[in-house]
C-alpha positions in Angstrom: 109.5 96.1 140.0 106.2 97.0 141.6 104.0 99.8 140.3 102.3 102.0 143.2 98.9 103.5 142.3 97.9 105.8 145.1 97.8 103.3 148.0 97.7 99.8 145.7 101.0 98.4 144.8 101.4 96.0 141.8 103.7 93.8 140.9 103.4 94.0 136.7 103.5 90.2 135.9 101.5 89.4 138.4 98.1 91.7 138.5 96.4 89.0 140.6 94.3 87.4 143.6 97.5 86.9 146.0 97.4 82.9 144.9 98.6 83.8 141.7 102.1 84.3 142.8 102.1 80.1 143.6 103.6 78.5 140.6 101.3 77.9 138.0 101.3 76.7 134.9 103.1 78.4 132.4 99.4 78.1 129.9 97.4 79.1 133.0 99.3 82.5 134.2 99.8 83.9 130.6 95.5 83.1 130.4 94.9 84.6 134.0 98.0 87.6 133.8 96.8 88.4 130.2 98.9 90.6 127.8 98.2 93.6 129.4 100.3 92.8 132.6 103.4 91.6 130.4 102.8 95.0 128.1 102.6 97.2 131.5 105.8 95.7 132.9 107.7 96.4 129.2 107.0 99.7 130.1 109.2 99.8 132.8 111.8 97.7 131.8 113.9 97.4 128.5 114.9 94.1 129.5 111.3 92.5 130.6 110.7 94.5 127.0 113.1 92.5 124.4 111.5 89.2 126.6 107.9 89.6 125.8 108.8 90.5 122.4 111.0 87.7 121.7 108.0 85.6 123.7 105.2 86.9 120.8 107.8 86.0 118.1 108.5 82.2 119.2 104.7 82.4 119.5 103.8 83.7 116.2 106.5 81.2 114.6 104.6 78.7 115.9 102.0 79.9 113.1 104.6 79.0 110.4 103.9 75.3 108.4 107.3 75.4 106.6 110.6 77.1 106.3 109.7 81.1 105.2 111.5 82.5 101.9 110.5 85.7 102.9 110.2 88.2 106.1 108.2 90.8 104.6 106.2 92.3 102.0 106.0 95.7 100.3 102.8 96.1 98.4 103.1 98.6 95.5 99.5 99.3 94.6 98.8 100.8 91.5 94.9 102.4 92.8 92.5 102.9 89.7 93.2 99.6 87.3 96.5 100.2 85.1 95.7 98.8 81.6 97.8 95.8 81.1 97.5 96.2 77.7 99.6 99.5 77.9 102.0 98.0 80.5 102.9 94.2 80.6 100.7 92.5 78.6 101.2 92.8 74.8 98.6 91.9 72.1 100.0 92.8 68.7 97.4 90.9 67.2 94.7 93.5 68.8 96.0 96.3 66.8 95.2 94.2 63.7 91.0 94.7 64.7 91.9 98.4 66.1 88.2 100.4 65.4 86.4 97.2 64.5 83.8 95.5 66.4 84.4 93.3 69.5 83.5 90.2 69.0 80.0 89.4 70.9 81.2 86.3 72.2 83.4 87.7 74.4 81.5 90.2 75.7 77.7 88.9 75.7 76.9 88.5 79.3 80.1 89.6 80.4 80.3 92.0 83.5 81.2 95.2 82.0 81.5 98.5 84.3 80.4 101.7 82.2 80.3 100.0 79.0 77.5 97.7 79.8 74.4 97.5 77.5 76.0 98.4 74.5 77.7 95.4 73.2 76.4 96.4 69.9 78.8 98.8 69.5 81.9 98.1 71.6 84.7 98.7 69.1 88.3 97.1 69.4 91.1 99.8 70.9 94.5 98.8 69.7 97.5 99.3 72.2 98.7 102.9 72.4 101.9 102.3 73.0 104.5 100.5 71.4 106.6 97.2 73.5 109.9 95.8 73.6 111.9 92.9 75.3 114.1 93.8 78.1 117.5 92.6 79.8 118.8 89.5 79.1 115.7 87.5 80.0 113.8 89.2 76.9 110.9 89.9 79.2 108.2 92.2 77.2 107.6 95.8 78.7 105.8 99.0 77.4 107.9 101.9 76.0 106.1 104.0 78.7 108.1 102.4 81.4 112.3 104.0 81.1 113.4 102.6 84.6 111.6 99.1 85.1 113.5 97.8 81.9 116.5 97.8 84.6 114.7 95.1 86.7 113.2 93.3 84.3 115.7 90.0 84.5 114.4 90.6 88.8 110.7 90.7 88.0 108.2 87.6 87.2 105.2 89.1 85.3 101.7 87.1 85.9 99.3 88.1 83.0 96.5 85.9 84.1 95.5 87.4 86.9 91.2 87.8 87.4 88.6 88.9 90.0 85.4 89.1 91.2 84.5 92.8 91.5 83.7 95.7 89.0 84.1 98.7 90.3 87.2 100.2 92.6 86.2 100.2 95.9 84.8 96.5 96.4 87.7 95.9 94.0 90.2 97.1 96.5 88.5 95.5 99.1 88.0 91.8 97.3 92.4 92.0 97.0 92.7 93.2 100.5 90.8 90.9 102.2 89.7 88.1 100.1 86.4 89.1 100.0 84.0 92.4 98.9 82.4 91.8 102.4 83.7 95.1 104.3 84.8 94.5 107.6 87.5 91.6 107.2 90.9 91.6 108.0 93.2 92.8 105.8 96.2 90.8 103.9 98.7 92.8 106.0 97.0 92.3 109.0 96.8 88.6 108.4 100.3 88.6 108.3 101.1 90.5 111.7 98.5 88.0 113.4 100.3 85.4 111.9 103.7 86.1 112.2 103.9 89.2 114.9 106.4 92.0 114.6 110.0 91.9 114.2 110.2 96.0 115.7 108.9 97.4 118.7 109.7 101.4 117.7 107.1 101.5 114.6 104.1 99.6 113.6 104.5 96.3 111.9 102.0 97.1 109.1 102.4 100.9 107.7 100.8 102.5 104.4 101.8 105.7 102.6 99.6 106.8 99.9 100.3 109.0 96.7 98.6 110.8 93.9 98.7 111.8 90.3 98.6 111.0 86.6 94.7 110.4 86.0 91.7 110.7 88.2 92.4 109.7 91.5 89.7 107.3 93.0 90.0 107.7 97.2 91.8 105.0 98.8 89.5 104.0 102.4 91.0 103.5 105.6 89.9 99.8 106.1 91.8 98.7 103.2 94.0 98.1 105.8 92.0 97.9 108.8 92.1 94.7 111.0 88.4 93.6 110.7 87.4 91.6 113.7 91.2 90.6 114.4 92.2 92.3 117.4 93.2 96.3 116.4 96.9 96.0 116.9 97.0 93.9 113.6 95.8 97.1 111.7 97.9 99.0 109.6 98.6 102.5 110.1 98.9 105.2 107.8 101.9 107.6 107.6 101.6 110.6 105.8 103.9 111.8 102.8 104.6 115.1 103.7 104.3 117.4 106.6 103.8 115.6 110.2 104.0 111.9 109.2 101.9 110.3 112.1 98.7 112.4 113.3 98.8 112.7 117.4 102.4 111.6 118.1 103.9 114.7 119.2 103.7 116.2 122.7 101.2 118.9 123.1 102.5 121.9 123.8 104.0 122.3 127.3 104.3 118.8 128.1 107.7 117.5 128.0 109.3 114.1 127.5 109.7 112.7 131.1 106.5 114.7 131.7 104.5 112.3 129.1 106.5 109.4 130.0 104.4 109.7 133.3 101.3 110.1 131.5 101.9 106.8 129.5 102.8 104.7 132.4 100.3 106.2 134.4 97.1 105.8 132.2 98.9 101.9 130.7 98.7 101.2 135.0 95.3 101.8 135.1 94.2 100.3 131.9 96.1 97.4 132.9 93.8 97.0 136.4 90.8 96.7 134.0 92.6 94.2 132.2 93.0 92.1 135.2 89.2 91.7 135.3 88.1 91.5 131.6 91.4 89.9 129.9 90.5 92.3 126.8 92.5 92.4 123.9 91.6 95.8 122.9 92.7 96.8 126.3 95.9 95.2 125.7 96.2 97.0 122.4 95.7 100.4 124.1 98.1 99.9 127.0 100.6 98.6 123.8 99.2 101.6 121.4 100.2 104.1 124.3 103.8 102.9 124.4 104.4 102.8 120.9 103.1 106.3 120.5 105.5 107.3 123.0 108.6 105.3 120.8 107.4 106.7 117.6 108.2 110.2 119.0 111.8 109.3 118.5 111.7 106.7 116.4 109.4 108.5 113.4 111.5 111.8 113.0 115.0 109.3 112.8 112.8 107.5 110.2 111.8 110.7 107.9 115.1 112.5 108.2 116.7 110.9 105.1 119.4 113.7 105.2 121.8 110.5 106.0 121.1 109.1 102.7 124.1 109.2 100.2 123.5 111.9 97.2 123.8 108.8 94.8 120.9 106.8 96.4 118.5 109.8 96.7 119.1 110.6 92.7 118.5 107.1 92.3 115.1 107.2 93.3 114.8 110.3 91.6 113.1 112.3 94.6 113.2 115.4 96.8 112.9 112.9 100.4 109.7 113.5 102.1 108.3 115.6 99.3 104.9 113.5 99.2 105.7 111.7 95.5 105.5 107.8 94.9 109.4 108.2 95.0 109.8 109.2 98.1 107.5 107.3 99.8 109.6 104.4 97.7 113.2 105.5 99.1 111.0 105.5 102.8 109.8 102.0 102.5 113.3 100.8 101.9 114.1 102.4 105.4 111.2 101.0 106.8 111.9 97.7 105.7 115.3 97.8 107.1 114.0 98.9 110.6 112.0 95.7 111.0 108.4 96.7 110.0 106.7 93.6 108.6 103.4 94.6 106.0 104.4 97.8 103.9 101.4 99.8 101.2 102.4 101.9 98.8 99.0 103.3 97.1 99.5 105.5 93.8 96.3 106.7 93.4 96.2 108.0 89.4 95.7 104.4 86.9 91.5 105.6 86.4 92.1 106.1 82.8 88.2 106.0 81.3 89.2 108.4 79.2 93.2 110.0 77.2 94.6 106.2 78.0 97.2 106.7 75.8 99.0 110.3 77.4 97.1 109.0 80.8 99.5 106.0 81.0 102.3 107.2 80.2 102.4 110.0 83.0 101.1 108.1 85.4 103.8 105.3 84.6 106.1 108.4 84.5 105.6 109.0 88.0 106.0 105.3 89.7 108.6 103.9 87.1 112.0 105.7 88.7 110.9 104.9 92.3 109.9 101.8 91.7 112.8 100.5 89.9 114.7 102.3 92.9 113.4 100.3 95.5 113.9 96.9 93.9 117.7 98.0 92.9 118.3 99.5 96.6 117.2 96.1 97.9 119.1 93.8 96.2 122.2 95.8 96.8 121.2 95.4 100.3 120.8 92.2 100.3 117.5 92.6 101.6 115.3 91.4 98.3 116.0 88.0 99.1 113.6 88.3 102.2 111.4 90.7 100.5 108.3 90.4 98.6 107.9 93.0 95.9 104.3 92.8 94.6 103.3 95.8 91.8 99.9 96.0 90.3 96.2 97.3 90.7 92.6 96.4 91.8 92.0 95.1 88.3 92.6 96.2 84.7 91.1 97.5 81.7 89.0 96.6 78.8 90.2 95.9 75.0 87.3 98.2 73.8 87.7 101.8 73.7 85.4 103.6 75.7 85.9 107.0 74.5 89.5 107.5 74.1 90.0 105.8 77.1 89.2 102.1 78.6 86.5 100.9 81.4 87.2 98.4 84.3 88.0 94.8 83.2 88.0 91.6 85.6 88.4 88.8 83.6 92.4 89.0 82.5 94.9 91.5 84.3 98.4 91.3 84.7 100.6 92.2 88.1 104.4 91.2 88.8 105.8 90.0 91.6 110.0 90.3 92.9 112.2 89.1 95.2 111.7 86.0 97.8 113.0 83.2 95.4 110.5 84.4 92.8 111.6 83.5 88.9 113.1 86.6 87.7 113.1 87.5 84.3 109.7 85.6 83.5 106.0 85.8 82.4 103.1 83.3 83.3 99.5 82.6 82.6 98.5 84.2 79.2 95.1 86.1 78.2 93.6 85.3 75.0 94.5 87.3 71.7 92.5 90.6 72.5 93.5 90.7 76.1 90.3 89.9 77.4 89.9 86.4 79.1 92.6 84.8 81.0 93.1 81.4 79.2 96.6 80.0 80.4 97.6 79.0 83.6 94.9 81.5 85.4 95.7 82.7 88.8 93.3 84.0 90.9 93.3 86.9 93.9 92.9 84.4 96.5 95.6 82.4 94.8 98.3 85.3 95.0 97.2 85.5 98.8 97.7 81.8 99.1 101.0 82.0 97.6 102.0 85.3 99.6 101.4 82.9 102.8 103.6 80.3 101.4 106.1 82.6 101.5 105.9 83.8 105.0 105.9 80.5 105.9 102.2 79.8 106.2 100.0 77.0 104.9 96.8 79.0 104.3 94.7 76.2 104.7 95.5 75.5 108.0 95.4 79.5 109.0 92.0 80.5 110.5 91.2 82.8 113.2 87.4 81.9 114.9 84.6 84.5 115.1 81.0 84.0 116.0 81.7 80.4 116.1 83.6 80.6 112.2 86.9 79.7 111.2 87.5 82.2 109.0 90.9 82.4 106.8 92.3 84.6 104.1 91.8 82.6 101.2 88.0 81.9 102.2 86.1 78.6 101.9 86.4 78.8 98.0 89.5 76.5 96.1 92.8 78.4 96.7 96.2 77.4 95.2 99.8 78.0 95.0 101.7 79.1 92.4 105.0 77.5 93.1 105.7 77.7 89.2 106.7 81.0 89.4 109.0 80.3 92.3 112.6 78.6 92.2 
């Protein structure tokens, strides 16, 4: 099908010199006819569509070093450092030295946010709330958590986990990207440059974003950006409540055949310049244009959850699309289902400097029902199998009281992980008696990223992308492993 701009006519795959329509290599015309000819003709064609796609998946599966256990990976990021000491990781024998000094061994030297400088009188803070073993497996889980108990046999819990960086924001960043350097590519974005999209109607990497329960630390937008991969790898935030995707809808007075012509107009013209430059980020826009133009049908069927039984809805515990951690819960379960690839679920409310004892439990209160939710609707589905569930913060919290409350801590956290052939119903790694140091089994940031690659399928290792003349990967140049002991 030819495209006619004023008096130029162009034939879509092949925006060339007239030599280009000899046969060529199939290496040399995808160089020379670059991805923004292939995304201009999907425009016009379903067919030439579900063949480009299916193209960039065989492509991207090239990426994969071993048979994948999973497809995708929902992210449940608890934003401000829930104590583990409150939540998965119990230390009866801290409550023995509750108001007593902390030992100086432990702490002399040691990077400490707020607290720092006054080692001489850190005192010991017990646990404030009381734990118990759940399901059949026995796995220990605070009293503040009424839900989770009913996944606890699904759920392998790693106390040992430890970073590099103090405070939230570099914090976020450093388990984002692998690094506090801003500008890198994020994990999710890693994973759509690896592994492309399995849905042309949304974005393969989306993030949804919550509030409430303690002081709310902001959540930046290149948490999930791209870095210097090309920007269709970026993820893209939908909102909680009201219009869920900024720009999507039609301005007033334009209609839907009406903007269809705007799309394939301006993608026709971006795609000339693409003939000359072979851009990527003109290739992004000519693809960004056409998935804005899907998501106006495809984002309302995806918020209207009015097809969702009564029973699943009260499972979740949620009013649908009412902004809550729930909700946006019961929607990554749909987006899951419609293909999307990288999903973020920040609940922005664990900052508990100060009331750590009523602070957890309403922040826990408002992620435990949803969260449970969303690995229970899965597995009904059948869909946990493929799916990584990962739960946790940026880092946790300190053994000493700081106030009523507890400071940032980087040296022993704990996280869990579900789904994907993970060990259900299990702990691993250990920190020391007062929760402090992670002694047993220690598993670093870059080691859950190296692991969450193994999943998908990718030896991290051998995963780089080159920029000014660097190979850079994930996992950085630094020792990475993975944890297959936590996997069957």
């Amino acid at each position: 099908m030819a495209v006619r701009i004023g008096r130029q006519s162009l034939n879509p795959f092949i925006l060339q010199r007239p030599e280009s329509a000899e046969r060529i290599a199939r290496r040399t015309f995808l160089r020379r006819a670059g991805v923004g000819s292939i995304a201009l003709a999907s425009l016009f064609d379903p067919v030439v569509a579900r063949a480009a796609e299916a193209f960039a998946v065989r492509s991207a599966a090239s990426q994969r070093n071993h048979r994948p256990r999973i497809k995708r990976v929902i992210h449940l990021c608890m934003a401000g450092g829930p104590s583990h000491l409150e939540t998965f990781d119990h230390k009866p024998e801290l409550a023995k030295f509750d108001g007593k000094p902390m030992p100086t061994s432990l702490t002399e030297g040691q990077p400490i946010a707020q607290l720092q400088g006054s080692a001489q009188s850190l005192k010991v803070m017990g646990p404030q709330h009381d734990f118990a073993k759940r399901g059949q497996s026995g796995l220990e889980m605070s009293n503040v958590f009424e839900h989770m108990p009913l996944i606890a046999d699904d759920i392998c819990v790693i106390k040992s986990m430890h970073t590099e960086q103090i405070n939230h924001d570099p914090a976020h960043t450093f388990f984002n990207t692998g690094t506090a350097i801003s500008g890198r590519p994020s994990m999710g974005s890693w994973a759509l440059y690896g592994l492309g999209v399995e849905t042309q109607d949304l974005p393969g990497f989306i993030v949804l974003t919550s509030e409430g329960g303690g002081q709310s630390q902001p959540i930046g937008s290149r948490q999930w950006h791209s870095g210097f991969l090309p920007s269709r790898f970026q993820g893209v935030q939908m909102h909680s409540s009201g219009s869920p995707v900024h720009y999507v809808d039609n301005p007033a007075g334009v209609g839907h055949d009406q903007q269809r012509d705007i799309v394939d107009t301006v993608s026709a013209i971006n795609s000339i310049r693409n003939r000359e430059l072979h851009d990527d980020e003109i290739a992004t826009r000519i693809k960004g244009y056409e998935m804005a133009f899907r998501m106006q049908t495809s984002v309302p069927e995806l918020t209207d959850m009015s097809s969702e039984p009564k029973h699943i809805v009260d499972m979740y515990g949620c009013t649908p699309g009412d902004g809550s951690f729930a909700s946006n819960c019961l929607l990554a379960r749909r987006l899951a289902e419609r293909g999307v690839r990288f999903i973020q679920l920040y609940h922005r409310g664990w900052d508990h400097h100060g009331g750590v004892k009523a602070g957890v439990a309403a922040t826990a209160k408002l992620v435990d029902q949803g969260t449970a939710a969303l690995v229970l609707d899965l597995k009904q589905r059948g869909m946990l199998d493929d799916t990584l569930v990962v739960w946790g913060g940026e880092f946790g919290r300190t053994p000493m009281a700081q106030g009523s409350g507890r400071d940032h801590h980087i040296k022993g956290f704990s996280m869990w992980v579900a789904g994907g052939g993970v060990r259900g119903g299990t702990s691993y790694g250990a920190t020391d008696d007062f929760g402090y140091n992670a002694v047993a089994d220690r598993v670093h940031v870059r080691d859950f990223h190296a692991t969450m690659l193994h999943m998908l399928g990718i030896d991290h290792s051998r995963f780089t992308y080159k920029f000014q003349g660097l190979d850079f990967r994930l996992t950085g140049v630094e020792k990475a492993r993975v944890v297959h002991d936590i996997l069957t």
